[in-house]
C-alpha positions as CSV (number, residue, x, y, z in Angstrom):
1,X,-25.3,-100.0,1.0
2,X,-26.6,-96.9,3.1
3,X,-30.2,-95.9,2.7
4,X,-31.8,-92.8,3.7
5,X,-34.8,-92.7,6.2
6,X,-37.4,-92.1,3.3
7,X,-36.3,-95.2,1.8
8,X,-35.8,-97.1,5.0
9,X,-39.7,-95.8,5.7
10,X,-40.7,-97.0,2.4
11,X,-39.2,-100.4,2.7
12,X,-40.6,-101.0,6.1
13,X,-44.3,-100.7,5.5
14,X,-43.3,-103.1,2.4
15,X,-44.1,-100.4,-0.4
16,X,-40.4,-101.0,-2.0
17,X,-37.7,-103.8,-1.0
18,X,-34.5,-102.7,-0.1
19,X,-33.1,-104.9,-2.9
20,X,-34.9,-103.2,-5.6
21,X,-33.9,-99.9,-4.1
22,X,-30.5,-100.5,-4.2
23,X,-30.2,-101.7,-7.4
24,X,-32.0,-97.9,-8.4
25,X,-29.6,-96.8,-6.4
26,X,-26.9,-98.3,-8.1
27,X,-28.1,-97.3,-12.1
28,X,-28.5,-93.8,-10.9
29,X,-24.8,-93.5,-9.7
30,X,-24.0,-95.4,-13.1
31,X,-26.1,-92.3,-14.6
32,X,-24.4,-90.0,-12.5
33,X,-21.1,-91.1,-13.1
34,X,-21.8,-91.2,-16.9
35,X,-23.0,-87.3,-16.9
36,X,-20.3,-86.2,-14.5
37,X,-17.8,-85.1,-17.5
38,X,-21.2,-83.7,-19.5
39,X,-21.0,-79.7,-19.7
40,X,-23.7,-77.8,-21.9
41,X,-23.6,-74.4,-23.5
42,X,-25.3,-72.5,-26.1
43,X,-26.8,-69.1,-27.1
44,X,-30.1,-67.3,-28.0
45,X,-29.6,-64.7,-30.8
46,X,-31.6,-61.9,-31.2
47,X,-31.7,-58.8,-33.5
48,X,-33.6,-55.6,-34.7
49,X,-32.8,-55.3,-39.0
50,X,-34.1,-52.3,-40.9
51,X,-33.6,-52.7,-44.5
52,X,-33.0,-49.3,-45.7
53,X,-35.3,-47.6,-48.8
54,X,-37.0,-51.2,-49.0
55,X,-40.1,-51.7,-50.0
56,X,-41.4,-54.8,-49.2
57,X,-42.1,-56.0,-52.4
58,X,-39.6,-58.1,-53.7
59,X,-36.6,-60.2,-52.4
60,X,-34.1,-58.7,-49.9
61,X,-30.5,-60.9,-49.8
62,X,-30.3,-64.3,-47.6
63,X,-29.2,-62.0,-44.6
64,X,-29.1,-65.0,-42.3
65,X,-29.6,-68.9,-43.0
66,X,-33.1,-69.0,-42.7
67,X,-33.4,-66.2,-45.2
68,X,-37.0,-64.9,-43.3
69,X,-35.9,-61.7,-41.4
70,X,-36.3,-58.5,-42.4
71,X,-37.6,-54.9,-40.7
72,X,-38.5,-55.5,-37.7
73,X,-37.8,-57.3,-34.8
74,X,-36.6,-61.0,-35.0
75,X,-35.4,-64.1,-32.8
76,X,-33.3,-65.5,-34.8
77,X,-31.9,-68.9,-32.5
78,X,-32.0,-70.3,-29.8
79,X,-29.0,-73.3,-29.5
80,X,-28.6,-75.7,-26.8
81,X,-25.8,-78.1,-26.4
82,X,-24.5,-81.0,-25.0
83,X,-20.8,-82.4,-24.8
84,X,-18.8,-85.2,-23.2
85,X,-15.4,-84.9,-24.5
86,X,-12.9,-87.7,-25.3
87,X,-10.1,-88.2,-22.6
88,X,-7.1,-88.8,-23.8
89,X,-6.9,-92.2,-23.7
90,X,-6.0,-94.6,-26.9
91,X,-9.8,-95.5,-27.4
92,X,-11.9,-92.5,-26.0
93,X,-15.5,-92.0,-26.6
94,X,-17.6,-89.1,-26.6
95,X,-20.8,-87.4,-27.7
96,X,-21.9,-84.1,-29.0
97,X,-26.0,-82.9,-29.3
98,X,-27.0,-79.5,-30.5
99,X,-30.5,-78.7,-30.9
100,X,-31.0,-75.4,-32.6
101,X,-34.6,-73.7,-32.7
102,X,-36.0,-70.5,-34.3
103,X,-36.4,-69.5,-38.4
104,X,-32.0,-70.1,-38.7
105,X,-31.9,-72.8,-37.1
106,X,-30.1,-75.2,-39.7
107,X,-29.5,-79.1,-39.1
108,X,-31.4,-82.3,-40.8
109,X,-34.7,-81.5,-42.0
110,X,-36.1,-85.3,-41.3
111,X,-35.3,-85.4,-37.7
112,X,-36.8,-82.2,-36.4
113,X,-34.5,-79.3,-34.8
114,X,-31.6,-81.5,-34.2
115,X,-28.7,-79.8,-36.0
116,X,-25.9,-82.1,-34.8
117,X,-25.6,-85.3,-32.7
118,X,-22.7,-87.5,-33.0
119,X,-20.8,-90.3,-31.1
120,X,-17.3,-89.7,-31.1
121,X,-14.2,-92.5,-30.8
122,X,-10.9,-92.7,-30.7
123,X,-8.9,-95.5,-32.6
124,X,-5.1,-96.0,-31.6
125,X,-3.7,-95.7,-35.6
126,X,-0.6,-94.3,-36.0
127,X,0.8,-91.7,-33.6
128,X,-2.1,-89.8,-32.9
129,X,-5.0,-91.8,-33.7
130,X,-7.7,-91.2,-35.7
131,X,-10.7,-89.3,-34.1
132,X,-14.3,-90.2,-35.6
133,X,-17.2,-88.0,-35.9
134,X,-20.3,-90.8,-36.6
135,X,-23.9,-89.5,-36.9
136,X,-24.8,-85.7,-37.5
137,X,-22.2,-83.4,-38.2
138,X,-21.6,-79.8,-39.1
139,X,-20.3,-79.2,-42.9
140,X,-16.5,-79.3,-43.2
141,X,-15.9,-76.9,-45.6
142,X,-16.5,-73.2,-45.5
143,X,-15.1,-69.6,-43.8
144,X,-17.9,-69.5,-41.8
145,X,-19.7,-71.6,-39.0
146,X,-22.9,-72.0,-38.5
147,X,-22.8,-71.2,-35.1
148,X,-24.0,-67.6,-34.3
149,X,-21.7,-65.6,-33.0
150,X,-18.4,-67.4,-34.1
151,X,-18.5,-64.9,-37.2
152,X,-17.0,-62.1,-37.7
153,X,-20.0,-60.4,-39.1
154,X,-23.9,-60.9,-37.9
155,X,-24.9,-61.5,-41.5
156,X,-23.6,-64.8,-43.4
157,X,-21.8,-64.7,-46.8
158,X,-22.4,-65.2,-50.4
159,X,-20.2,-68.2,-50.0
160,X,-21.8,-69.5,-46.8
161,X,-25.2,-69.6,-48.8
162,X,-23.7,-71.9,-51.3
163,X,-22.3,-75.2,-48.8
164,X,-23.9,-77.2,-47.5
165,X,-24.7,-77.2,-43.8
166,X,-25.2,-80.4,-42.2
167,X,-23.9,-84.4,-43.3
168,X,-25.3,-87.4,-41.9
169,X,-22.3,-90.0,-41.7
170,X,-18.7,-90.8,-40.8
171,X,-16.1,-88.3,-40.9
172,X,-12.1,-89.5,-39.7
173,X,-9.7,-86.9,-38.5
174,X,-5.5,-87.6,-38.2
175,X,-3.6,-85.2,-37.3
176,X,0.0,-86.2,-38.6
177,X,1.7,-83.5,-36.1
178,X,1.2,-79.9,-35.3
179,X,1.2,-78.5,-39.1
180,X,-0.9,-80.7,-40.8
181,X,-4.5,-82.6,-40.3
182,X,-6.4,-84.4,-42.4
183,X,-10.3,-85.5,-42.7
184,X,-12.1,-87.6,-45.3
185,X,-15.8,-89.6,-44.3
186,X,-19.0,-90.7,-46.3
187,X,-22.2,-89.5,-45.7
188,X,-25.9,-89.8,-46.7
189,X,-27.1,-87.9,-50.3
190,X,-29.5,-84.9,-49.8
191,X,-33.0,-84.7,-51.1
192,X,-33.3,-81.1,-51.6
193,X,-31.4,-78.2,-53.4
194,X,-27.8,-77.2,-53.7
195,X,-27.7,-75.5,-49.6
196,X,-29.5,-78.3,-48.0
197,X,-28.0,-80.8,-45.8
198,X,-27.2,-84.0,-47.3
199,X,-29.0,-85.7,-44.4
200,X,-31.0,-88.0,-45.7
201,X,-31.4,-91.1,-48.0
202,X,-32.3,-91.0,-51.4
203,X,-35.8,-91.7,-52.8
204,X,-35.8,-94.8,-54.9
205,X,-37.7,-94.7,-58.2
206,X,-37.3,-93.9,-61.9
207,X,-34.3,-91.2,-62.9
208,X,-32.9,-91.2,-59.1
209,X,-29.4,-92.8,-58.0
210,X,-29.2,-95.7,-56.3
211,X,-29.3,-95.6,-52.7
212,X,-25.9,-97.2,-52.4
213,X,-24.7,-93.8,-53.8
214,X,-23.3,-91.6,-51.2
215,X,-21.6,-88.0,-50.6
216,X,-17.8,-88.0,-50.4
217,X,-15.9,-85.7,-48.3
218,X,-12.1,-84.7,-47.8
219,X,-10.2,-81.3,-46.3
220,X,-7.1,-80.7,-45.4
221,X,-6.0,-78.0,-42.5
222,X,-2.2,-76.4,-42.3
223,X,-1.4,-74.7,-39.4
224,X,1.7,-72.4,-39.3
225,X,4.6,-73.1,-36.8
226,X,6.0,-70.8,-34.4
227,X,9.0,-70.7,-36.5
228,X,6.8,-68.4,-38.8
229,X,7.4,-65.5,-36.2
230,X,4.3,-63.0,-36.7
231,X,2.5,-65.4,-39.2
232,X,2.7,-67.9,-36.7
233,X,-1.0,-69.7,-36.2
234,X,-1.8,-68.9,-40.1
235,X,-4.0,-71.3,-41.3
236,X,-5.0,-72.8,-44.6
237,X,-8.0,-75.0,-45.2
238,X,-9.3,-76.6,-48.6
239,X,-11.7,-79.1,-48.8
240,X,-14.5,-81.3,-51.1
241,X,-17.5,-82.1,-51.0
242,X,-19.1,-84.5,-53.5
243,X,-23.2,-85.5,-53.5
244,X,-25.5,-86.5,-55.6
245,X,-29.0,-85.7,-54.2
246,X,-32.7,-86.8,-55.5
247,X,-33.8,-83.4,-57.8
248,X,-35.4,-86.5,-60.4
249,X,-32.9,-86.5,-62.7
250,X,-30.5,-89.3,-63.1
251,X,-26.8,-88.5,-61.4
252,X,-28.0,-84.8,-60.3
253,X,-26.1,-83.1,-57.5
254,X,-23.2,-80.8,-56.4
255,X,-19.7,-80.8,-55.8
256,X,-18.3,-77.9,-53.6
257,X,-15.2,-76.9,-53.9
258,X,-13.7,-74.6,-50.7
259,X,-10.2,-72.9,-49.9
260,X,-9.8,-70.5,-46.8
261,X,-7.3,-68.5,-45.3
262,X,-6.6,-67.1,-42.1
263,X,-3.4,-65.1,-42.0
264,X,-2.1,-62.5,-39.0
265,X,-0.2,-59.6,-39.7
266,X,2.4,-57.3,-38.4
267,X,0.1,-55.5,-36.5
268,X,-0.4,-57.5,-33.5
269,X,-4.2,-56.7,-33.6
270,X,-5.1,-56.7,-37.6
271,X,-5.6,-60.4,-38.9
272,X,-6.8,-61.1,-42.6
273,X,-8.4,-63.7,-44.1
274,X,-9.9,-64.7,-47.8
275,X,-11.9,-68.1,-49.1
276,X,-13.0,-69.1,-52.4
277,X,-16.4,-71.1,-52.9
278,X,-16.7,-73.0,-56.1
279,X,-20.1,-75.0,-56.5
280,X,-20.8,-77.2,-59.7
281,X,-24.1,-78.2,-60.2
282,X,-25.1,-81.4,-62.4
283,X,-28.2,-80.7,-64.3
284,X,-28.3,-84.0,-66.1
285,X,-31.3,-85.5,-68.3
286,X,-31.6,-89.1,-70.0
287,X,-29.9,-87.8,-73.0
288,X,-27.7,-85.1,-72.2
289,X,-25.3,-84.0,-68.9
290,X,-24.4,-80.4,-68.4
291,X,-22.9,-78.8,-65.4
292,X,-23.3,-75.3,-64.3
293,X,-21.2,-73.8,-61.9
294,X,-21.5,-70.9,-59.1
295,X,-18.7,-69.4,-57.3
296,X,-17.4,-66.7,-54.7
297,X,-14.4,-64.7,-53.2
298,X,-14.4,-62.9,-50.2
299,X,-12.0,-61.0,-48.1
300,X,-12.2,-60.6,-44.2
301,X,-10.4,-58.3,-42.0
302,X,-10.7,-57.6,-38.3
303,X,-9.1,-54.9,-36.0
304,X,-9.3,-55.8,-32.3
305,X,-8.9,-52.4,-30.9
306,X,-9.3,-53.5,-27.3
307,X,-10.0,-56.3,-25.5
308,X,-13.8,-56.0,-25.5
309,X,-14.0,-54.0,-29.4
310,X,-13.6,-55.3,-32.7
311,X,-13.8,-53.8,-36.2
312,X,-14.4,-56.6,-38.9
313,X,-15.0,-55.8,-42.8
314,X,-15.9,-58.3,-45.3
315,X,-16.2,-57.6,-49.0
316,X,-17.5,-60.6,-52.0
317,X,-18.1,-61.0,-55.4
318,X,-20.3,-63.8,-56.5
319,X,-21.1,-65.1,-60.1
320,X,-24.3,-66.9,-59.4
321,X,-24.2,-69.1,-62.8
322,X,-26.2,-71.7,-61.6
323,X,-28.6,-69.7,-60.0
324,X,-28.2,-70.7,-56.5
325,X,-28.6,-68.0,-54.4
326,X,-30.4,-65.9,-57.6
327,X,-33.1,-66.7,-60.2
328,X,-31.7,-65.9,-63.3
329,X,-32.5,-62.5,-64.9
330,X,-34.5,-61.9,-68.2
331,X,-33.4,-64.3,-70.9
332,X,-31.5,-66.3,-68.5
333,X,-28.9,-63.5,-67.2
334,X,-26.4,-64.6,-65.3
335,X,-26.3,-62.6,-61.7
336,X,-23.1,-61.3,-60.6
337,X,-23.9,-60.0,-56.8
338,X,-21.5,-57.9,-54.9
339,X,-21.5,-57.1,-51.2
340,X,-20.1,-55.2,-48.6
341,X,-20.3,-55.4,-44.5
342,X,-19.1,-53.4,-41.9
343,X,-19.5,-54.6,-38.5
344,X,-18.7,-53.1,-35.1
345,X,-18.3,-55.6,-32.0
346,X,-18.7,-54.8,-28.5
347,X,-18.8,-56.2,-25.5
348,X,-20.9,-54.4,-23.2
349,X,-22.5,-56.6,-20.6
350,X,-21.4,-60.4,-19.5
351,X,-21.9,-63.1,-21.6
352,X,-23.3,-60.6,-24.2
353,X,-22.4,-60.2,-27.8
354,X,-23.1,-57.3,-29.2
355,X,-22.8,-55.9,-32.6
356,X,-24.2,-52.8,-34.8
357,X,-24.2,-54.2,-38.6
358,X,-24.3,-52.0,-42.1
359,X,-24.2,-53.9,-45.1
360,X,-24.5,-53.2,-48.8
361,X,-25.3,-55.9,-51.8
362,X,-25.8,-54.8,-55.2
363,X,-26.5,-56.8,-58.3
364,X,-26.1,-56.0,-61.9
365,X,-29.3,-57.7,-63.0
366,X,-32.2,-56.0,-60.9
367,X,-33.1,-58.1,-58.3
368,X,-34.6,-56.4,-55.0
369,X,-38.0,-54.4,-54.1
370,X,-41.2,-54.3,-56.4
371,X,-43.7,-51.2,-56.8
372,X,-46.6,-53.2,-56.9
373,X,-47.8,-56.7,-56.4
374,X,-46.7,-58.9,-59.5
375,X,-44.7,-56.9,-60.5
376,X,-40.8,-57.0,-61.3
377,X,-37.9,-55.9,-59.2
378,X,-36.6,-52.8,-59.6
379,X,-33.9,-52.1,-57.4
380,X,-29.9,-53.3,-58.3
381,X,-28.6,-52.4,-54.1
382,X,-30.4,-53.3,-51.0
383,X,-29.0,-51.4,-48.0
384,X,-29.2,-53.3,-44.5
385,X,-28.5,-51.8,-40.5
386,X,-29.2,-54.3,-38.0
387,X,-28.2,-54.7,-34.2
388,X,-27.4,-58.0,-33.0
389,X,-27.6,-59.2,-29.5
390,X,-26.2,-62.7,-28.7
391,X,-26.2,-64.4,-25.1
392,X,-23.6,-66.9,-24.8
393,X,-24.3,-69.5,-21.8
């Protein structure tokens, strides 16, 4: 073992023993060696939103997933990650942590801002193996991620606002071959409405499930060959998501239903895409069970024009029956919501996303800006510009 003179120094006028120093030596290189395949990465997203003719008396739409910006001036996250990937041996192992900070971050409310962290193994079953997510996961279903940036748009989606974010559990992946990949795990049920993350264990006591009960989940992901010529790389993914969750009322919960597609077109540059959100929500009571449902299409579209430019639309209807993303209207209307976003994407400076944002909701039931304190909404279309500035690191 060969010391350097500082330790050599130290060990000489007896304040450490060479022994001890070179078993210190020895974890750090085990530390070193255990980090040496570690990368991180991340992002801080910022943006400037102006909601148009507002005024700033009465709800504006969930713009983003914390639901808090509006005119003004906003940091909206800041996300830091971690990752040691899996070699590619029969039983790999691997990690994943992602802290996310600021008023969108999203993750599992009990354990701070961590929004995933998960331990990740290889088992040698069948051709491929199976790949295991366990611990903190992002949601399997839905269009879009909830990592900023990945979107086409800066503003998330009807249907976004309706899945779930985050599960707490074990989630299996096998890919059979290069077409088709399945998933199907268990994780913990949620304690608070139908968006939250089911991340944590349900409160025992009169009316709740029993904490044995869990949150089921399955998808399925099809992937299309090179045979396909231009509609090679099309890709189809449906998935479920079943939970009960602790709202004090015996079975209550949500299943989410999701279907996405991803389709490319003639035109080298024009792709396409469309998903469909379905969300029942059980409303139960000792005597009686009813379920209520919500659900949304969408349609995507994006035009890269050049290599740093892209043009992305993205147009939704959503029938909010079980008033998920709307209260209901007088006399318990149902709101059916509408929206529209254009979004132009440019890549000015390294590392820099940058995008210029108009978007349009209107819903038939009025439901944005008040006159007065107290009083009612009375506006059926909310009108948004915002810039969005991402650095990716």
């Amino acid at each position: 073992m060969k010391f350097n003179k500082w330790t050599v120094g130290l060990a000489a006028v007896g304040a450490i023993s060479l022994v001890s120093a070179a078993r210190a030596d020895e974890k750090m290189s085990q530390v070193q060696t255990a980090l040496s395949n570690t990368t991180i990465s991340g992002y801080v997203d910022t943006s400037a939103m102006w909601n148009l003719g507002s005024q700033n008396g009465g709800l504006t739409p969930k713009y983003t997933p914390g639901g808090v910006n509006g005119d003004g001036f906003n940091l909206n996250a800041i996300d830091i990650a971690l990752d040691k990937p899996e070699d590619a041996g029969p039983w790999a192992s691997g990690y994943h942590v992602e802290l996310m900070y600021g008023p969108d971050a999203v993750g599992t409310p009990s354990i701070g801002n961590v929004r995933q962290a998960y331990v990740t193994l290889r088992t040698p079953v069948g051709a491929n193996g199976i790949d295991w997510k366990v611990g903190v996961f992002d949601t399997i279903i839905g269009y879009e991620s909830s990592t900023d940036g990945a979107n086409p748009n800066f503003t998330r989606s009807y249907g976004y606002q309706l899945e779930p974010t985050t599960e707490t559990g074990i989630l299996g992946t096998y890919k059979i071959n290069d077409i088709i990949s399945v998933s199907a795990g268990m994780a913990n049920s949620g304690t608070a409405g139908a968006v939250a993350a089911s991340g944590n264990a349900l409160a025992a006591g009169p009316g709740n499930p029993a904490e044995t009960q869990k949150t089921y989940l399955g998808s399925i992901a099809l992937t299309a060959p090179d045979s396909w010529g231009w509609a090679k790389g099309a890709t189809l993914n449906a998935g479920v998501i079943d939970a009960l969750n602790a709202q004090g009322a015996a079975n209550a919960g949500n299943t989410w239903y999701y279907a996405g597609v991803t389709v490319p077109t003639p035109i080298s540059a024009l792709k396409v895409g469309s998903s469909f959100d379905y969300t029942e929500a059980h409303n139960a009571t000792a005597l009686n069970h009813s379920d209520d449902s919500s659900w949304d299409a969408a349609l995507y579209t994006t035009y890269q024009a050049s290599d740093k430019l892209s043009l992305n639309l993205r147009g939704e209807y959503l029938d909010d029956g079980a008033a998920q993303l709307y209260a209901a209207g007088p006399g318990g209307t149902r709101h059916e919501a509408t929206e529209v976003t254009a979004t132009v994407q440019y890549q000015l400076w390294a590392n820099v996303l940058s995008r210029v944002e108009l978007r349009w909701d209107h819903v038939g039931a009025k439901a944005y800006n008040a006159t007065a304190a107290g009083a009612g909404p009375v506006d059926e279309n909310a009108f948004l510009l915002a810039l969005n500035l991402i650095y990716q690191f």
